[in-house]
C-alpha atoms as an extended CHARMM CRD file, in Angstrom:
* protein
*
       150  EXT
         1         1  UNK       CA             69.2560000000      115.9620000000       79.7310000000  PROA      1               0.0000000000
         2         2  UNK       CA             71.7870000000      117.2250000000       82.1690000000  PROA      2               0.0000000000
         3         3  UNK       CA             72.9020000000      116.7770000000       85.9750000000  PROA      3               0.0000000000
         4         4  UNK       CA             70.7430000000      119.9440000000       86.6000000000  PROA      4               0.0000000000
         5         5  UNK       CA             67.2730000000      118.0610000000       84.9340000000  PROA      5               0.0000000000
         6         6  UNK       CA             67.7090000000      115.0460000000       86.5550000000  PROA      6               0.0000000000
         7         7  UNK       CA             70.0190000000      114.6790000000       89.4960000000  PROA      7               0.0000000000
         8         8  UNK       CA             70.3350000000      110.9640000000       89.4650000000  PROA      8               0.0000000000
         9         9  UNK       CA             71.9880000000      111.2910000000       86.5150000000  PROA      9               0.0000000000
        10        10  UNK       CA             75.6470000000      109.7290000000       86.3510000000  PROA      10              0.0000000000
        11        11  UNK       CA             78.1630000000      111.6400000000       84.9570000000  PROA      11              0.0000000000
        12        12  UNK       CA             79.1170000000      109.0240000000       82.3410000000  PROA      12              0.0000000000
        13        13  UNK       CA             75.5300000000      109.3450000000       80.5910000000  PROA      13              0.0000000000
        14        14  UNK       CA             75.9800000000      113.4060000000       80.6190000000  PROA      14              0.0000000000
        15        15  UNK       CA             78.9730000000      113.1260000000       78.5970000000  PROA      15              0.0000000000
        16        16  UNK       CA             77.7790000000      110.4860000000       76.5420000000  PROA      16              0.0000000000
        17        17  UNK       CA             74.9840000000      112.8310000000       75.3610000000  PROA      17              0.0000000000
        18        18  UNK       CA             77.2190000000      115.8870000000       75.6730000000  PROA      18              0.0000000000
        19        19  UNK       CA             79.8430000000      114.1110000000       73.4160000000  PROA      19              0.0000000000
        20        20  UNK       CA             82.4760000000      114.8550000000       76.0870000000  PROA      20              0.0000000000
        21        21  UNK       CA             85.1850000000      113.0180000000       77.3740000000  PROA      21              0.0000000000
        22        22  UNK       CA             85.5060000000      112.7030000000       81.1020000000  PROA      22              0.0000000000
        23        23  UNK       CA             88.7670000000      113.7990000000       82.9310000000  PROA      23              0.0000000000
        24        24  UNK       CA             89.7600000000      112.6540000000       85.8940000000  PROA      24              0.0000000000
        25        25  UNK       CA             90.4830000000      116.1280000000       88.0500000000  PROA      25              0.0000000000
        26        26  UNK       CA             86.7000000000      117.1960000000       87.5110000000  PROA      26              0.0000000000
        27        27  UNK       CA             86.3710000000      114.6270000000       90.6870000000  PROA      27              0.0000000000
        28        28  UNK       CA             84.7420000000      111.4550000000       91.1360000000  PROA      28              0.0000000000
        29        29  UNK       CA             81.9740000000      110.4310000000       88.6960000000  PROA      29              0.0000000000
        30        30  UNK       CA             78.6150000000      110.8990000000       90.8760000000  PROA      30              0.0000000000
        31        31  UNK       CA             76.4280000000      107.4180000000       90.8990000000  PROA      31              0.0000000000
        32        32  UNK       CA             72.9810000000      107.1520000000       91.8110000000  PROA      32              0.0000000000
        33        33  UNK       CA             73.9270000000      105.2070000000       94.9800000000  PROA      33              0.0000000000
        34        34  UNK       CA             75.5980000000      108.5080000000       95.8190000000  PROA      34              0.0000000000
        35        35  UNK       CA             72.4120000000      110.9520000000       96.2670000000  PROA      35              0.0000000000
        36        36  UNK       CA             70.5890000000      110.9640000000       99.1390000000  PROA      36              0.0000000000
        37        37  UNK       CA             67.1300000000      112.8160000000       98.4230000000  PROA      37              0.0000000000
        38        38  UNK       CA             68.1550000000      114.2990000000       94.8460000000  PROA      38              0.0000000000
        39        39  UNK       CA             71.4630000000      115.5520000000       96.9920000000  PROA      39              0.0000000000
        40        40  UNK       CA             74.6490000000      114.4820000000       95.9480000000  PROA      40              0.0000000000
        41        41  UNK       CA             76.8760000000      113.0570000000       98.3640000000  PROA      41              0.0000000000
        42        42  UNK       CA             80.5840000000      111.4700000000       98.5030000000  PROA      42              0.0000000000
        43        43  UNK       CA             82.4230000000      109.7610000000      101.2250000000  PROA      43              0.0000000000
        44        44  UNK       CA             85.5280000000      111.0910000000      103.0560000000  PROA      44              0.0000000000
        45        45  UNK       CA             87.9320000000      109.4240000000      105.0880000000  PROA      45              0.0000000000
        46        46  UNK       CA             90.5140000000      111.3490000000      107.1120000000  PROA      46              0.0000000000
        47        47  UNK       CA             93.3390000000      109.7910000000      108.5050000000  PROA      47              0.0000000000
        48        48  UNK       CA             96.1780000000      111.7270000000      110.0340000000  PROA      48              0.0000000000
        49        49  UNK       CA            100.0090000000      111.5320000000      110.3190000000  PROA      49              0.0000000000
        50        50  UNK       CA            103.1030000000      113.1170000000      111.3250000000  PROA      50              0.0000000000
        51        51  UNK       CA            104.3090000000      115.8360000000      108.9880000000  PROA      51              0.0000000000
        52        52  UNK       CA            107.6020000000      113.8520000000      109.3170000000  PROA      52              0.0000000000
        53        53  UNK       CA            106.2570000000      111.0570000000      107.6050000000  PROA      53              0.0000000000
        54        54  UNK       CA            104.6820000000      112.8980000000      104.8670000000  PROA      54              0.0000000000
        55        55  UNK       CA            107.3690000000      112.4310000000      101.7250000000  PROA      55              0.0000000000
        56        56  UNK       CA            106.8580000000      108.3110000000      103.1720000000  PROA      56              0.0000000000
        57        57  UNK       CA            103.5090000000      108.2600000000      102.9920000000  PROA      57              0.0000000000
        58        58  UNK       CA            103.4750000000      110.1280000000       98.9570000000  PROA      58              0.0000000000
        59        59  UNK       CA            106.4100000000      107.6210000000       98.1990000000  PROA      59              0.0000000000
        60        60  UNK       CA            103.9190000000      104.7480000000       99.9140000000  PROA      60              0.0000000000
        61        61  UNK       CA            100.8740000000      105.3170000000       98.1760000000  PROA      61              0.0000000000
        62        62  UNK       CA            102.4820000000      104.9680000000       94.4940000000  PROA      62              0.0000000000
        63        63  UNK       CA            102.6040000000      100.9790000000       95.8900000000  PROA      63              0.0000000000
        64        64  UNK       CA             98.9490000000      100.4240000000       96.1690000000  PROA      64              0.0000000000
        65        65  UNK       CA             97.9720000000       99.0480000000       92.6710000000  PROA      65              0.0000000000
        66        66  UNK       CA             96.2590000000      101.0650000000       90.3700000000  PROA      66              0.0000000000
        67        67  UNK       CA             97.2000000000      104.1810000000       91.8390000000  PROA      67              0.0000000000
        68        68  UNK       CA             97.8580000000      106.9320000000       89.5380000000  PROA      68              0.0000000000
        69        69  UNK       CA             99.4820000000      110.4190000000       91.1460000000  PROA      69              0.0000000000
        70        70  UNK       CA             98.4130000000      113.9160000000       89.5920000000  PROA      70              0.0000000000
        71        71  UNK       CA             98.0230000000      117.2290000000       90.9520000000  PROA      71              0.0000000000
        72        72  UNK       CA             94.3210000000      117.5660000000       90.1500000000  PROA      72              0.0000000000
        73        73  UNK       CA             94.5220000000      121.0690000000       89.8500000000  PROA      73              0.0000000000
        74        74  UNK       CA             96.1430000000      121.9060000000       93.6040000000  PROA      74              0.0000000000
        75        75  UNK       CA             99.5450000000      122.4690000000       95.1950000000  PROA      75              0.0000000000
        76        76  UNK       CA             98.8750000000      119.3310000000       97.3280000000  PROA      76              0.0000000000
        77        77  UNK       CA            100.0720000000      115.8150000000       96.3700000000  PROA      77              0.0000000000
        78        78  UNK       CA             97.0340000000      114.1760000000       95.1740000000  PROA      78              0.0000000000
        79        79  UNK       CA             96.3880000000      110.1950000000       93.5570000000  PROA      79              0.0000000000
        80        80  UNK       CA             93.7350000000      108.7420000000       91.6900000000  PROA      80              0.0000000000
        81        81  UNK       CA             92.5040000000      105.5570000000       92.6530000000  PROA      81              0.0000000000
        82        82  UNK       CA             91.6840000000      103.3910000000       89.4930000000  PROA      82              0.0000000000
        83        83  UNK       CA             89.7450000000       99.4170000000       89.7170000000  PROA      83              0.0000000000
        84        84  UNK       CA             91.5530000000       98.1380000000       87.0880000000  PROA      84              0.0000000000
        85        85  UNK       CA             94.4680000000       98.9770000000       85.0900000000  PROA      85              0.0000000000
        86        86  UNK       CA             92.7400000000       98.7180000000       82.0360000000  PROA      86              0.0000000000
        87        87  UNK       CA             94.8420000000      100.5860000000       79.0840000000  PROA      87              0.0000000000
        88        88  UNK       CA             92.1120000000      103.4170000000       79.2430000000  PROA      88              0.0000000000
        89        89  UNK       CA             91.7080000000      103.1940000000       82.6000000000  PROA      89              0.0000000000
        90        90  UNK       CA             92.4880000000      107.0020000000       83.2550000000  PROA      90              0.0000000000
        91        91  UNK       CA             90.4480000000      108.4050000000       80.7670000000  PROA      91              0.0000000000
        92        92  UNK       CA             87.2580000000      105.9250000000       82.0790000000  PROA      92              0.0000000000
        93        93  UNK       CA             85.7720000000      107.5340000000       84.3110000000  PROA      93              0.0000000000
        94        94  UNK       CA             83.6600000000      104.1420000000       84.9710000000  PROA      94              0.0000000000
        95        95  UNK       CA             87.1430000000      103.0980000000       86.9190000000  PROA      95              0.0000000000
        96        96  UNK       CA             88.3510000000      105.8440000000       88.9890000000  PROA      96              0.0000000000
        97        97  UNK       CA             86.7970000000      105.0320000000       92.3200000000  PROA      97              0.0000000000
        98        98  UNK       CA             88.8720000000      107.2400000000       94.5010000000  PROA      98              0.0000000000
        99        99  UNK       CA             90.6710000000      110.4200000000       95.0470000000  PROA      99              0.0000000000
       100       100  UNK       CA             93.4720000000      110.4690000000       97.6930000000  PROA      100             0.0000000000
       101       101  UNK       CA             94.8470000000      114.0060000000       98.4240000000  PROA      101             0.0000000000
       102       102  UNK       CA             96.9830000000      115.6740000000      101.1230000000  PROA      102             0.0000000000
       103       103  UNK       CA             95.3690000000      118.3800000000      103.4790000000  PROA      103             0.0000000000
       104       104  UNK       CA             97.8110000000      119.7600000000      105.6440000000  PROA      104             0.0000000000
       105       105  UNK       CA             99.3900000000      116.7000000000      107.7610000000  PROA      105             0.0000000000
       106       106  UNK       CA             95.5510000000      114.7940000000      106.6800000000  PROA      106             0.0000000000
       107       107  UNK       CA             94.5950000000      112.1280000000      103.8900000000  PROA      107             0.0000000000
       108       108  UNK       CA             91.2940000000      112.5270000000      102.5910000000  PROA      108             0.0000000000
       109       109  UNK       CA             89.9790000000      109.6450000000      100.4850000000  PROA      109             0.0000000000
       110       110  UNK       CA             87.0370000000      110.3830000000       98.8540000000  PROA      110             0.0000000000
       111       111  UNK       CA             84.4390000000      107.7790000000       97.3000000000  PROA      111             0.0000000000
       112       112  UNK       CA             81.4980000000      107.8570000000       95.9040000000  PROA      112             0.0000000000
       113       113  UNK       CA             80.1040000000      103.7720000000       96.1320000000  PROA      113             0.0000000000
       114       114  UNK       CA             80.2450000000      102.5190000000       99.5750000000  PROA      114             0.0000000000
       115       115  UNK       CA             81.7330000000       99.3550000000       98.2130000000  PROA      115             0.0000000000
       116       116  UNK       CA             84.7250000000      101.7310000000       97.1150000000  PROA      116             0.0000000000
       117       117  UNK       CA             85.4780000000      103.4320000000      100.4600000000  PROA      117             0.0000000000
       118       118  UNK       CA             85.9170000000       99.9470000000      102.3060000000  PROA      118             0.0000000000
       119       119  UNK       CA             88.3640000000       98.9460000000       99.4330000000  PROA      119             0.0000000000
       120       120  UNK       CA             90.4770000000      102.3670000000       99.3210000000  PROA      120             0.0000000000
       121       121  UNK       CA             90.3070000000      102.5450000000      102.8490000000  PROA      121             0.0000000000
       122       122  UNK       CA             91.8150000000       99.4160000000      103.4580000000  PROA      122             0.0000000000
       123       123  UNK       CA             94.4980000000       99.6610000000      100.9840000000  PROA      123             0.0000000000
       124       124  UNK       CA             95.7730000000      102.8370000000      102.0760000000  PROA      124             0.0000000000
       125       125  UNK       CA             96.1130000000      101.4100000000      105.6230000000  PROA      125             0.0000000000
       126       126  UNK       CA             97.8580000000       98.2300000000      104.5700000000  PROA      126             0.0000000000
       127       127  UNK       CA            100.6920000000      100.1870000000      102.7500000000  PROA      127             0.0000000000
       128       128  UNK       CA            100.6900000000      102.9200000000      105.1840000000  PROA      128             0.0000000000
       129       129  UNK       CA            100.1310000000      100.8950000000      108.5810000000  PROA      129             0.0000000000
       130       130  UNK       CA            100.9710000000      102.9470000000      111.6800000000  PROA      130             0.0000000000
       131       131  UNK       CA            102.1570000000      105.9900000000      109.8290000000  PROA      131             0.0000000000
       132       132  UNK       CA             98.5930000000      106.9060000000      109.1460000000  PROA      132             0.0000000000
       133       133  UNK       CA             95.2900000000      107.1710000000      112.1690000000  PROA      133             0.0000000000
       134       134  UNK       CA             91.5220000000      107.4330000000      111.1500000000  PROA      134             0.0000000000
       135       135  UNK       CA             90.2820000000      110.2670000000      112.4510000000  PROA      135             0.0000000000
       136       136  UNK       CA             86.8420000000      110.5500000000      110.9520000000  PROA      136             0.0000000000
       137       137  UNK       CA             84.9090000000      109.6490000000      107.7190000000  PROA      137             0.0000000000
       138       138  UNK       CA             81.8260000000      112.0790000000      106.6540000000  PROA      138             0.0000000000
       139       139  UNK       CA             79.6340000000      112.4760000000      103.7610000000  PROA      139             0.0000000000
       140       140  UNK       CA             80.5150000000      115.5240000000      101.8320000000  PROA      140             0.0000000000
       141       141  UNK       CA             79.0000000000      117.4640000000       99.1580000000  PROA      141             0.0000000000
       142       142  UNK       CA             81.4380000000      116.8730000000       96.3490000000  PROA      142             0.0000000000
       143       143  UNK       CA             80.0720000000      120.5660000000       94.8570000000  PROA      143             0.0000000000
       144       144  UNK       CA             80.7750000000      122.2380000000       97.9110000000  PROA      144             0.0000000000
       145       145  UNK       CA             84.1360000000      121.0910000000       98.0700000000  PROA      145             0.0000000000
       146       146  UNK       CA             85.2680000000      122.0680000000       94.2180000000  PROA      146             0.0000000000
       147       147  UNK       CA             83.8970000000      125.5880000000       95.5310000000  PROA      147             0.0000000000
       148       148  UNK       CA             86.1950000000      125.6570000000       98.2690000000  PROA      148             0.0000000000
       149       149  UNK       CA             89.2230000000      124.5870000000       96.4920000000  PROA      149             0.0000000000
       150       150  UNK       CA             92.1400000000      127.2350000000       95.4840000000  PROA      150             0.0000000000
């Protein structure tokens, strides 16, 4: 059974019956608590800054533990936001519980466990303090999005 036959589905029992190993730029692992009607749904955070603080703010956000940077497939800085730092935490995809990438002079974090946005929220803000101002968080379509992307 796939994502398609049963949209509540998490993406860590598709690959278990696929026999595929998850990796971490196909985006955040969908849980159930993120599908609202059999619609799949992720929350994003956007703060904004000063394009003059942007090489501080991709130097900053290698301090917040468990943070992991990658290009996940775009010419934009991009980090992975891990809950532990478990040896095989970046090929789990039971850990990664955020995705922080630049847009622009923007941060989008994007989680998909409520529990998980307050954290990543709040630990972007204590490292980056006043360099960084919430402009809006939204639920997305995490599909819609890997559509959009270059």
């Amino acid at each position: 059974m796939t994502r398609q036959d049963d949209p509540t589905l998490d993406w860590t029992d598709e690959l278990d019956e696929l026999g595929k190993e998850y990796q971490p730029e196909w985006g955040l692992p969908l849980r159930s608590e993120g599908f609202s009607a059999g619609i799949p749904r992720v929350t994003a955070d956007y703060l904004d800054f000063d394009s003059v603080d942007r090489e501080s703010i991709a130097r900053l956000l290698l301090e917040i533990e468990h943070v992991v940077s990658s290009d996940c497939g775009s010419s934009e800085p991009c980090y992975y936001v891990f809950e532990s730092a478990a040896e095989n935490a970046v090929y789990d995809p039971r850990t990664l519980i955020g995705i922080v990438t630049f847009r622009g002079n923007q941060l989008r974090i994007e989680t998909s466990v409520s529990k998980h946005t307050v954290l990543v929220r709040a630990a972007v803000e204590r490292v980056l303090g006043g360099l960084v101002r919430h402009r809006a968080q939204v639920l997305e379509d995490p599909f819609e999005d890997c559509l959009t992307r270059p």
